[in-house]
N, C-alpha and C positions, 0 to 999 in steps of 0.2 A: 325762665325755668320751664313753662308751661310749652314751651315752641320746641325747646332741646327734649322734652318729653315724648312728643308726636315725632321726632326724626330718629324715631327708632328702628330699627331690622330685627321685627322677627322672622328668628331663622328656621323654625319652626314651620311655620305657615310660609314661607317667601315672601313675607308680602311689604312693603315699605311704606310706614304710611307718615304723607310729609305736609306741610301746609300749602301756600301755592308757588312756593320758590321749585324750580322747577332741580329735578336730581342732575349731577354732571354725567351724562348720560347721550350716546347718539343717537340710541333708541328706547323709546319707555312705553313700558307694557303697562296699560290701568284697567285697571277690575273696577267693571261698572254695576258693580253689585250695590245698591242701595245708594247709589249715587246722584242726586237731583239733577236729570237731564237738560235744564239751562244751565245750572250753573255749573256741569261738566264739559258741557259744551263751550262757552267759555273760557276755561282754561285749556282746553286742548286747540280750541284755537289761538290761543294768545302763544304758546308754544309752539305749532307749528309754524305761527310765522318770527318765529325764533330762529327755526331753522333746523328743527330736530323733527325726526320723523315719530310719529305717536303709531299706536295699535291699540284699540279698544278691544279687551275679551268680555264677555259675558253683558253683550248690549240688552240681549230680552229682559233682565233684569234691574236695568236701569229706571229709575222712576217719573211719572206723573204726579205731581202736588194738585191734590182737587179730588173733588166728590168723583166718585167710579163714572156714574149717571151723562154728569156736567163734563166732564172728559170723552167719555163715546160719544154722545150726541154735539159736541161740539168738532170731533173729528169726522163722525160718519156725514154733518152736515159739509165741511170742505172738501172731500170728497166727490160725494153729489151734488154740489156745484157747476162740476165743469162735464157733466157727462151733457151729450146732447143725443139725438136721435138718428142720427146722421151716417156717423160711424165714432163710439165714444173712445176707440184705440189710438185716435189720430188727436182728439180735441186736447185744450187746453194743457195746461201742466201736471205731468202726472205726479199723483200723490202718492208718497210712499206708503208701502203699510208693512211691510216687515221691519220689527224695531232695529237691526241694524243699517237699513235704509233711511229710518226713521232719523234716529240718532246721527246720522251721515249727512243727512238734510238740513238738520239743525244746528251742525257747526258752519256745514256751507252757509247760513245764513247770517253766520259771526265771523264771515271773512268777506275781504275786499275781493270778492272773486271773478269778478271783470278785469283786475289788474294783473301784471304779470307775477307779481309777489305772491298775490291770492290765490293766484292757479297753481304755481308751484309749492304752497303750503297744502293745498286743496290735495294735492297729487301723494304729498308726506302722510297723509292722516288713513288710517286703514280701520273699519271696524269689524266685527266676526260677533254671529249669537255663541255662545259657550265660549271653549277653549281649546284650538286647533292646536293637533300633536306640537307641532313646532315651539309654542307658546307654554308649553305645559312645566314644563320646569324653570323656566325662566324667571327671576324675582318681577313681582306685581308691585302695581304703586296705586294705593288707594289716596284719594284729597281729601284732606278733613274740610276744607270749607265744604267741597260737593256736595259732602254726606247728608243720608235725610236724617234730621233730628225727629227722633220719634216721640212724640210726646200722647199722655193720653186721648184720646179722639183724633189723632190727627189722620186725614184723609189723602188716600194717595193710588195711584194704580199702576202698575210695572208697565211695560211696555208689551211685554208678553200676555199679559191680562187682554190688553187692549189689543189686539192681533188676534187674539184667541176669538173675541165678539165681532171682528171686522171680516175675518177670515177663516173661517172657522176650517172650510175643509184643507185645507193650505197647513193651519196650525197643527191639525190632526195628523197630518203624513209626517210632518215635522218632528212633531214630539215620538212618533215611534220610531221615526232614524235614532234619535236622538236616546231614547229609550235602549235600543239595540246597539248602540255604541256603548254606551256605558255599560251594559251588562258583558260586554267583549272586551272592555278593560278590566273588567272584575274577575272575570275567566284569566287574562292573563296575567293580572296581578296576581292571584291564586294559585297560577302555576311557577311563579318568579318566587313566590315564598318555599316552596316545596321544595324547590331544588336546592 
């Protein structure tokens, strides 16, 4: 009963929310809103090499489990890691810091990506921070396992949080693109009701 309750459409919201059986679908869009970033990443790998192509919207909002603290200092140390003095644009493996980079990283790291199967799932899997025009009406598919269970005290940091401390003036330009789009959809949602 409990499973047939979760593989509901609300039509309301567009949004599908299903356990981890994946929908019959060639493409599926998931809203990584409050979604635990390993264990979404996991399922959009195990689907992609399915063979079905995924699209992640709304990655900045994807979550970290963990103290704020213990999560920045444990990124900003692998980071600085590999810089050297030499020239640090050429060193080591570069680390992502934009969360949909971020999140992108983190599936690659849940696939066989030296093989040919891994490359060609690697290649299916698309993420975006927000929700590109294309994407915007299209029904969403939210995973209940993913989801962060919130419980009192419980400690967590979105990804955008973390981007915001790592990069701050990067984040800044960003969120006022991000600001002026949306107030440019609002203008012309505005004008779509009036007519």
């Amino acid at each position: 009963m409990l499973r047939s309750l979760f593989r509901v459409i609300a039509m309301s919201n567009k949004v599908i929310i299903i356990d981890r059986n994946p929908p019959q679908l060639d493409e599926i869009v998931i809203d990584a809103t409050n979604h635990v970033v390993g264990r979404l990443a996991s399922v959009v790998a195990k689907w992609a090499l399915e063979g079905r192509r995924i699209i992640v919207v709304n990655a900045e909002r994807a979550v970290v489990t963990g103290d704020f603290n213990m999560v920045l200092n444990w990124y900003k140390t692998r980071i600085s890691e590999w810089l050297t003095h030499y020239n640090p644009e050429k060193a080591g493996p570069k680390i992502p810091r934009k969360p949909d980079r971020i999140l992108r990283r983190i599936i690659r790291g849940m696939l066989p990506r030296k093989e040919l199967r891994g490359k060609q799932a690697y290649k299916r899997i698309k993420v975006f921070m927000g929700v590109p025009p294309q994407y915007m009406n299209v029904d969403k598919v939210i995973i209940k396992g993913a989801l962060l269970s919130i419980r009192p005290g419980a400690k967590y940091v979105t990804l955008e949080e973390l981007w915001s401390h790592i990069e701050p003036i990067q984040y800044e330009a960003w969120k006022k693109a991000k600001d002026a789009w949306e107030a440019r959809l609002k203008r012309a949602q505005g004008k779509g009701d009036k007519a």
